[in-house]
ROKEVEX-272120 format. One record per residue (C-alpha): x, y, z. Coordinates in steps of 0.1 Angstrom, whole numbers, always signed. Each point is the difference from the previous one (the first is absolute). Last residue first. Layout:
BEGIN
NODE      X      Y      Z
NODE      X      Y      Z
...
This chain:
BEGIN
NODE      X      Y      Z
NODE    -95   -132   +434
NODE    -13    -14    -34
NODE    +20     +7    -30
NODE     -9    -34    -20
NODE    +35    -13     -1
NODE     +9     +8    +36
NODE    -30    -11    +12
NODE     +3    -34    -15
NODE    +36     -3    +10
NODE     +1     +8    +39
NODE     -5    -37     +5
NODE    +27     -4    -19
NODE    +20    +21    +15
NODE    -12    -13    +38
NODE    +12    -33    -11
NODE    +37    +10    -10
NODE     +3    +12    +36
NODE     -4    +35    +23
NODE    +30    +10    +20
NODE    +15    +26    -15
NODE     -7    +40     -5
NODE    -32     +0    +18
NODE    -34    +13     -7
NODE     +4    +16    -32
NODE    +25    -26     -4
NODE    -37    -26    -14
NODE     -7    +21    -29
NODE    +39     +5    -11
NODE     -3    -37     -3
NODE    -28     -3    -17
NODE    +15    +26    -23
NODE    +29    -17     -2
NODE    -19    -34    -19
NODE    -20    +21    -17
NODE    +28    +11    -21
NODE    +18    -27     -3
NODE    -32    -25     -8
NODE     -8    +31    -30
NODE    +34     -1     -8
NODE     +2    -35    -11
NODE    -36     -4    -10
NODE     +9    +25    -26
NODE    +32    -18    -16
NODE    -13    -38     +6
NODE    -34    +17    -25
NODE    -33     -1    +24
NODE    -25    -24     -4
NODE    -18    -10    +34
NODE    +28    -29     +5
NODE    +27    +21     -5
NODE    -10    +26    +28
NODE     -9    -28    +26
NODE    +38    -15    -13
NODE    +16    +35     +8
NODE    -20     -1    +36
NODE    +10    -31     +3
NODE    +40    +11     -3
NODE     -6    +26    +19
NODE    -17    -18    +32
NODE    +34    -24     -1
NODE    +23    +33     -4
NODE    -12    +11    +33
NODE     +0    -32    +15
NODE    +32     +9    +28
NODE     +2    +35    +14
NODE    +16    +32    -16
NODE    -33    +12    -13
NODE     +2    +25    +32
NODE    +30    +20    -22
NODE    -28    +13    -22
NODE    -22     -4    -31
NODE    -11    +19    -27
NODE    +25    +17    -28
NODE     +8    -28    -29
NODE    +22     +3    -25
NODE     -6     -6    -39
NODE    +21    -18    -28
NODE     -4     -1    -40
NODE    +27    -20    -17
NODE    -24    -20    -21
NODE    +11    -33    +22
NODE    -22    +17    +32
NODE    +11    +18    +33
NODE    -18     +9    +30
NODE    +24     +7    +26
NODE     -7     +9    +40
NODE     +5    +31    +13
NODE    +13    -15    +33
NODE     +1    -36     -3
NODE    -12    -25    -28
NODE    +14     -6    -36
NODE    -34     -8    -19
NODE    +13    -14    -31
NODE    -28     -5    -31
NODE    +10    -29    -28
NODE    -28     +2    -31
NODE     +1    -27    -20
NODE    +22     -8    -32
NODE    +30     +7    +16
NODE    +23    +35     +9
NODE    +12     -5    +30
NODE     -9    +19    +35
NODE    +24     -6    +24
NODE    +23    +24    -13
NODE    -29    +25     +1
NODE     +5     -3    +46
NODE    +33     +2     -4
NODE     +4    +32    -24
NODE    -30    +18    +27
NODE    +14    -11    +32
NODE    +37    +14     -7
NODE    +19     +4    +32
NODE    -24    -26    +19
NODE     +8    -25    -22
NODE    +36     +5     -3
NODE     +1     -3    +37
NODE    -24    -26     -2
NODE    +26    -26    -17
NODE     -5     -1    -35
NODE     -2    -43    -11
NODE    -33    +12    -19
NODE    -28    -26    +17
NODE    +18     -5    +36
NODE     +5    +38     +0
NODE    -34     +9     -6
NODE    -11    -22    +25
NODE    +18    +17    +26
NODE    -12    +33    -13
NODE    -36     -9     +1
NODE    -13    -20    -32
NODE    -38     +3    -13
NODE     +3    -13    -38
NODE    -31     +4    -17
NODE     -7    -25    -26
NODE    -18     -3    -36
NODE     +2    -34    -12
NODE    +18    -35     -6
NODE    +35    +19    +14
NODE    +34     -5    -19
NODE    +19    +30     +9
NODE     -2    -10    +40
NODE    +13    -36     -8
NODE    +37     +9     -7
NODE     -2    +10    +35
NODE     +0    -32    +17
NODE     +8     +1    +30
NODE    -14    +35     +1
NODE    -34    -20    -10
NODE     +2    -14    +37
NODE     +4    +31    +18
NODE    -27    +16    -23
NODE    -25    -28    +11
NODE    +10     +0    +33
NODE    -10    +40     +2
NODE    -22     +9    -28
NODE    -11     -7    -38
NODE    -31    +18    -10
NODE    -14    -20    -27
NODE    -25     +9    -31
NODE    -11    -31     -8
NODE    +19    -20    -33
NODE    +16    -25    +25
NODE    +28    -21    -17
NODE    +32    +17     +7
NODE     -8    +13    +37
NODE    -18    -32    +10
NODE    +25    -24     -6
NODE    +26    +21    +16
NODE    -19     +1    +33
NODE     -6    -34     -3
NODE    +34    -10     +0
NODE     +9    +17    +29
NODE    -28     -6    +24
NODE    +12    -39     -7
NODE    +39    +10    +11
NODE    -16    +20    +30
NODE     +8    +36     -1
NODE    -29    +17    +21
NODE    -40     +8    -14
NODE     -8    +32    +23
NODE    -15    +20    -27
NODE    +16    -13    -36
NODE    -26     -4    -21
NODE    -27    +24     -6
NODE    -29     -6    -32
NODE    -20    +15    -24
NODE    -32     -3    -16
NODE    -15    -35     +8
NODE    -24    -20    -19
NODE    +18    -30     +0
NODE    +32     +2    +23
NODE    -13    -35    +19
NODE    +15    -17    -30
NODE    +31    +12     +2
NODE     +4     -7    +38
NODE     -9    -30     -5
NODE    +27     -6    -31
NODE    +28    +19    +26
NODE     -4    -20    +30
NODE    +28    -22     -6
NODE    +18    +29     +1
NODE     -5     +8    +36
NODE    -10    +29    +20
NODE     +9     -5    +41
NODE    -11    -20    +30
NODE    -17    -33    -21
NODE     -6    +12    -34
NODE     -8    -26    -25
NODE    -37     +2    +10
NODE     +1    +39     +3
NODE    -33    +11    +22
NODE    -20    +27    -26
NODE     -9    +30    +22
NODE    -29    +20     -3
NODE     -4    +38    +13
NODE    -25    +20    +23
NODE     +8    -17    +31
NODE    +41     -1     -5
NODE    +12     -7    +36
NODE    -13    -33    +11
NODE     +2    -15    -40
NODE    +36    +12     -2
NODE     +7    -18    +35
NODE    -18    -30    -11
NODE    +17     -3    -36
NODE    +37     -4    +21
NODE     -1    -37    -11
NODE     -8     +4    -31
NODE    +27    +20    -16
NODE    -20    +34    -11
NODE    -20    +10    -26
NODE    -18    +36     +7
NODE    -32     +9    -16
NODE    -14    +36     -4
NODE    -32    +12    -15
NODE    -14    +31     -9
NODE    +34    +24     +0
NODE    -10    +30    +21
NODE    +36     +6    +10
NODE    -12    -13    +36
NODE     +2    -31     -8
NODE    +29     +1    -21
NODE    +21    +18    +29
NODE    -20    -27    +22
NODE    +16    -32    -18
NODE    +35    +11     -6
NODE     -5     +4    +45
NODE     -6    -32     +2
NODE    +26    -13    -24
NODE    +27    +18    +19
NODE    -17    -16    +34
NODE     +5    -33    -12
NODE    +38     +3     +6
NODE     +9    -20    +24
NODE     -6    -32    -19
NODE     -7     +8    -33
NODE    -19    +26    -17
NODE    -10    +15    -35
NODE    -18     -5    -36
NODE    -26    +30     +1
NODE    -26     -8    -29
NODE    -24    +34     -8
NODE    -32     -1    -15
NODE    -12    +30    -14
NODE    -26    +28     +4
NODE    -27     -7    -21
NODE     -7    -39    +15
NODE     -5    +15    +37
NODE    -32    +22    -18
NODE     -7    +29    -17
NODE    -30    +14     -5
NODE     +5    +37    +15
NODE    +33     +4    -22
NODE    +33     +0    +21
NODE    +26    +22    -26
NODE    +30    -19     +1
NODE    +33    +23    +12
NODE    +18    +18    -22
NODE    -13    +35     +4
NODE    +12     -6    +40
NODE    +38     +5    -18
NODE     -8    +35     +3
NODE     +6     +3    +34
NODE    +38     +1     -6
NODE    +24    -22    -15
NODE    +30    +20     -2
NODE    +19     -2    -41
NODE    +28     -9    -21
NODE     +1    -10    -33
NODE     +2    +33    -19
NODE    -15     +6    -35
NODE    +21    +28     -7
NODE    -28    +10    -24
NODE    -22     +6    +27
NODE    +20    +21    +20
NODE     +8    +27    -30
NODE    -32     +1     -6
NODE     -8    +14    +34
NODE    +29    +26     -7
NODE    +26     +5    +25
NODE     -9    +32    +17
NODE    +10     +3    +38
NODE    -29    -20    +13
NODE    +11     -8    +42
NODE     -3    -33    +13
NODE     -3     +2    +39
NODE    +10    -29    +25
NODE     -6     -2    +34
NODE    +35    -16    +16
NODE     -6    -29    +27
NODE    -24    -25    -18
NODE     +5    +11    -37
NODE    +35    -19    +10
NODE    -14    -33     +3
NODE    +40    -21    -16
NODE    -15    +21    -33
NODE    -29    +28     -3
NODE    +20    +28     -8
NODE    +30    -20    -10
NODE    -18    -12    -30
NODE     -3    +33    -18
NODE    -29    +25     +1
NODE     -8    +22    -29
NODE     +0    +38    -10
NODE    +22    +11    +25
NODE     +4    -12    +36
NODE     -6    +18    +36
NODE    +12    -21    +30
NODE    -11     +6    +37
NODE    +11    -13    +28
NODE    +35     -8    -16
NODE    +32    -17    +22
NODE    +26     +4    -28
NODE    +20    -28     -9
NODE    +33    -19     +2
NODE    +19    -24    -12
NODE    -22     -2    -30
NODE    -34     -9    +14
NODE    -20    -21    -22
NODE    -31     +9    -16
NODE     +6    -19    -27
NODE     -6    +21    -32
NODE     +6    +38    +16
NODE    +29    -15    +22
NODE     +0    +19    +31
NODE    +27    +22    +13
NODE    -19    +33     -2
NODE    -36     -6     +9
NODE    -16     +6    -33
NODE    -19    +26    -24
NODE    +14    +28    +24
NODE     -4    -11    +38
NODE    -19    +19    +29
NODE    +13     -5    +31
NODE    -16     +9    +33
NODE    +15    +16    +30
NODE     +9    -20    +30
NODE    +28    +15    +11
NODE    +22    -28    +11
NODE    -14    -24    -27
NODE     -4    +24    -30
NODE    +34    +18     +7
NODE    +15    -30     +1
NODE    -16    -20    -35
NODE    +14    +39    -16
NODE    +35     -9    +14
NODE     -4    -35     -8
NODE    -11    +10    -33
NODE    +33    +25     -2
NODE    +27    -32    +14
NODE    -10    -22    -29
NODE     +7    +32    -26
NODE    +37     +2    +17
NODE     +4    -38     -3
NODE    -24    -20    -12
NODE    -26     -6    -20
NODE     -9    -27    -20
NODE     -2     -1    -33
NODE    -32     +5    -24
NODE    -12    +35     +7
NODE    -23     +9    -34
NODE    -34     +1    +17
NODE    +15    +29    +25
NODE    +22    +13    +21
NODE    +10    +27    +22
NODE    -36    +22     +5
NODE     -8    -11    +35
NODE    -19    +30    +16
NODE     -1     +1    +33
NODE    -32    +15    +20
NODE    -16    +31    +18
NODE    +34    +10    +19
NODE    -12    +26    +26
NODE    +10    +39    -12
NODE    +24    +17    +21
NODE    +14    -26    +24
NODE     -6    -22    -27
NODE    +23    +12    -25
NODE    +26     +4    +32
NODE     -5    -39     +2
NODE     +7     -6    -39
NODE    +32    +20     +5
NODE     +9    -19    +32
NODE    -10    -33    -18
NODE    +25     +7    -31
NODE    +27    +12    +27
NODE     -4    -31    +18
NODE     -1    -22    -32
NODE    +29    +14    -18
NODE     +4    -22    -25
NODE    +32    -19    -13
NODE     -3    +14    -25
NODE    -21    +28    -11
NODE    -35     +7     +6
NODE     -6    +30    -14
NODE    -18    +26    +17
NODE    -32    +19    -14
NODE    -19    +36     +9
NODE    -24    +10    -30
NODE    +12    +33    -16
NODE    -29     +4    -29
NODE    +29     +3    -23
NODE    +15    -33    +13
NODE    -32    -16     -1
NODE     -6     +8    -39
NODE    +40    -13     -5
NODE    -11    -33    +15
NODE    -29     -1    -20
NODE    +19     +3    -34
NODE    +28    -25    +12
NODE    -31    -26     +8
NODE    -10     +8    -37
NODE    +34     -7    -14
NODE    +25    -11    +21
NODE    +12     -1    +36
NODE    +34     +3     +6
NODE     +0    +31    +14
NODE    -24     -8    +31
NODE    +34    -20    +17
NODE    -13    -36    +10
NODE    -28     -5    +27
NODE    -11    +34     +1
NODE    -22     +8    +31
NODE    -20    +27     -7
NODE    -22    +19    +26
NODE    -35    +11     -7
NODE    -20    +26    +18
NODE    -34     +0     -9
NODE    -18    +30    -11
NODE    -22    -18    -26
NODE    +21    +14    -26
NODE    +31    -12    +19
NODE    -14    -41     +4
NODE     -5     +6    -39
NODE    +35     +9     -5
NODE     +9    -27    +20
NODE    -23    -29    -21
NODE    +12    +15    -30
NODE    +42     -8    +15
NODE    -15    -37    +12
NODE     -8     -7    -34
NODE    +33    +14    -16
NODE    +18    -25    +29
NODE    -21    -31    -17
NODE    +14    +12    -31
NODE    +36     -9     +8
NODE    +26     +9    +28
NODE    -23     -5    +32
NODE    -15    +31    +23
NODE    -10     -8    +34
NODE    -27    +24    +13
NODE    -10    +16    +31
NODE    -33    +16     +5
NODE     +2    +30    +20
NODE    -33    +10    +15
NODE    -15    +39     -4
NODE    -26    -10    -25
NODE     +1    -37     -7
NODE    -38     -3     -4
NODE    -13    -36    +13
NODE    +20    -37     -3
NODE    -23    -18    -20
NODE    -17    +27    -24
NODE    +33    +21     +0
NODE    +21    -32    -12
NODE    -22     -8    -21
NODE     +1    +31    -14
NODE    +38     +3     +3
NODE     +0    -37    -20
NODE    -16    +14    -34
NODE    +16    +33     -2
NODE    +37    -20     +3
NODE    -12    -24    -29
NODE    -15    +25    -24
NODE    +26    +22     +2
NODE    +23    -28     -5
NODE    -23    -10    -34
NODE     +6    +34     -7
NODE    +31     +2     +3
NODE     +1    -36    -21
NODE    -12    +23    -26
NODE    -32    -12    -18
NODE     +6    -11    -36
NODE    -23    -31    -10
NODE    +26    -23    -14
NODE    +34    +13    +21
NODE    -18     +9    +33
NODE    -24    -20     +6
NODE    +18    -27    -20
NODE    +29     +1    +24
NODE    -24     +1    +34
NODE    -18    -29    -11
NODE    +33    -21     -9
NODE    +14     +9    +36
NODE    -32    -12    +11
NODE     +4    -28    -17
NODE    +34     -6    +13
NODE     -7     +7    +35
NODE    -27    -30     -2
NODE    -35    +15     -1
NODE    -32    -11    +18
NODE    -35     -3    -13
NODE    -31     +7    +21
């Protein structure tokens, strides 16, 4: 499903109206017809209820003005709450405002400083009559880009108020008001949505920071042309179920040599776990064979917890990776598909070296994680120099340490930071910028976000069973770009699999093991 940034859709709507000559009313129409049924088919008829909504100063207030006069012709009650004076509205929202004015629809505007006790006594005799059905938050749109504040700040917490103390629900127009339609960042402050209706695409804050979690979202067709779409050749998208298309077909005669063979470079002291659980998120990926290399001395505890894979014990390699191990290790990569590095490997000085070594000379498809990015930060000249195709699995923290932005400035823009990463070289370089609506982003510019998964993941060795199940996907053929958001995607829905039956509590190990049935559909 593709996603559009407020400036394409901005673009979408000019062209619809100025190349193939529909009337933005109508596109408003279009719009305000669009979310009243939705709002009907979720919330029931609105025949005798008021339904109170807040009116903003551009074309996000014209939507909310069809969405009243529809409420009326269904016999609804609605009241207006004009955020800014209702004559300064232009064009088509000017033209619906006069069409509610002649059909006499009650409204107060909410000067400054607001009266918020007479606004909720005049609400509360609404409802005296006719029960509130809903709010409507119709102030801003795609286009708001500074914070609010001020008089405007104090009518969302108003409406956020109303919502908390009464309890009614709140439908928002295209957005929440006060989030930025790119980042999904709250701008001072923001409408509390349960519902959110958008037009003709969905942006990144829909699905951003987890927000498709607490607000249903609709996407309502208001008329841009299909073609119109296509040739805007836009980058962003959601993964969705249809990433299962690339996944290897399993032919009857196969065997463990038609399915990959995956190299996981990880542990050290302490940390042999990480590795472990690398191991089963390949396992479990349905890559044929796995083979973890490890410092020598901690080979036993691989070989007691990894039945069903290999391990190659690390001459050089006492308690952690070391360089001198790199011509072995080298060697031992013949016939092999893919490999991890990075799960559980630490900082030490030899760890280092290798670590480097291996990034710029191996032509496997990589995915590079935890250590192993902490270590190329160090060095970050390095990362647009790699011997191969890599996916680059940083959280926030490592993020940081690789850019030099703090994770503020992460965190306010996932989407720029997480295609920063991902320089243009002669192989393909894939960042996987983990946390809530995770980023997929390549060097060609093109970015998607991810929808499974749930606050539960918040527990140590998640990101370890993701970054083998990314190598499982490597290793059995797919491109860095699709086994990227096809070990996302699958990833959450494990996840989401296993909070069916409680919200936390369950491990890293329990997702993998969830993996198989996750990716075949099986209950």
């Amino acid at each position: 499903m593709k996603l559009a940034l407020a400036a394409e859709m901005q673009e979408l709507d000019r062209k619809t109206i100025e190349e193939f000559g529909v009337p933005g009313i109508v596109l408003m129409e279009n719009a305000g017809h669009g979310t009243f049924a939705f709002m009907e088919n979720k919330l029931g008829s609105f025949a005798e209820t008021t339904v109170v909504i807040f009116i903003g100063p551009g074309n996000n207030g014209g939507d909310g003005l069809v969405i009243a006069r529809r409420i009326h012709m269904a016999g609804g009650h609605p009241l207006l709450l004009f955020a800014s004076p209702p004559q300064r509205l232009r064009n088509d929202a000017a033209i619906n405002y006069e069409i509610t004015k002649q059909l006499g629809l009650p409204f107060l505007e909410l000067t400054d400083p607001l009266d918020t006790e007479g606004i909720a006594d005049t609400i509360l005799h609404s409802h005296a009559q006719y029960p509130v059905a809903c709010l409507v938050d119709a102030l801003f749109g795609t286009g708001l880009a500074r914070d609010i504040c001020g008089h405007l700040e104090q009518v969302i917490l108003l409406l956020n108020r109303f919502h908390h103390e009464y309890s009614w629900p709140v439908v928002a127009v295209d957005l929440p008001s006060g989030i930025n339609a790119d980042s999904g960042q709250v701008l001072g402050v923001a409408v509390e949505a349960d519902l959110t209706v958008t037009y003709g695409l969905a942006k990144p804050a829909h699905v951003l920071h987890g927000r498709s979690k607490n607000e249903r979202l609709h996407i309502v067709d208001i008329g841009i042309p299909s073609a119109l779409v296509q040739q805007a050749a836009l980058k962003g998208s959601i993964v969705t179920e249809t990433i299962r298309k690339k996944l290897p077909a399993r032919l009857l005669d196969s065997h463990k040599g038609s399915h990959g063979h995956l190299l996981v470079l990880g542990g050290s002291a302490g940390k042999t776990g990480a590795a472990i659980l690398s191991c089963q998120g390949a396992l479990r990926s349905g890559c044929g064979l796995v083979t973890a290399a490890v410092p020598h001395e901690l080979n036993s505890i691989l070989e007691n917890n990894l039945i069903e894979a290999m391990t190659i014990p690390l001459p050089a390699s006492t308690i952690s990776l070391s360089d001198a191990d790199y011509d072995f290790i080298y060697r031992n990569m013949e016939g092999m598909d893919a490999v991890v590095l990075g799960p559980g490997i630490g900082l030490d000085e030899k760890t280092r070296a290798l670590v480097v070594r291996l990034y710029q000379k191996i032509s496997l498809p990589m995915v590079v994680d935890a250590d192993a990015l902490n270590i190329l930060a160090l060095q970050q000249n390095i990362l647009a120099n790699p011997g191969g195709d890599r996916v680059l699995t940083p959280h926030p923290g490592e993020m940081s340490r690789l850019t030099g932005q703090t994770t503020t400035e992460i965190q306010k823009d996932r989407i720029a930071a997480a295609l920063r990463l991902c320089q243009k070289s002669a192989c393909e370089v894939v960042t996987v910028l983990k946390g809530a609506g995770t980023i997929i982003a390549n060097g060609n510019g093109n970015w998607a976000i991810n929808t499974t998964g749930n606050q539960g993941m918040a527990a140590g060795g998640m990101g370890d069973v993701l970054a083998g199940l990314i190598g499982g996907l490597l290793s059995q053929g797919l491109a860095p770009w699709d086994a990227a958001r096809a070990g996302v995607y699958l990833h959450g829905l494990a996840a989401d699999r296993l909070q069916r039956k409680t919200t936390y509590g369950y491990t890293a190990s329990e997702v993998a093991e969830t993996l198989p049935y996750t990716i075949n559909g099986v209950d």
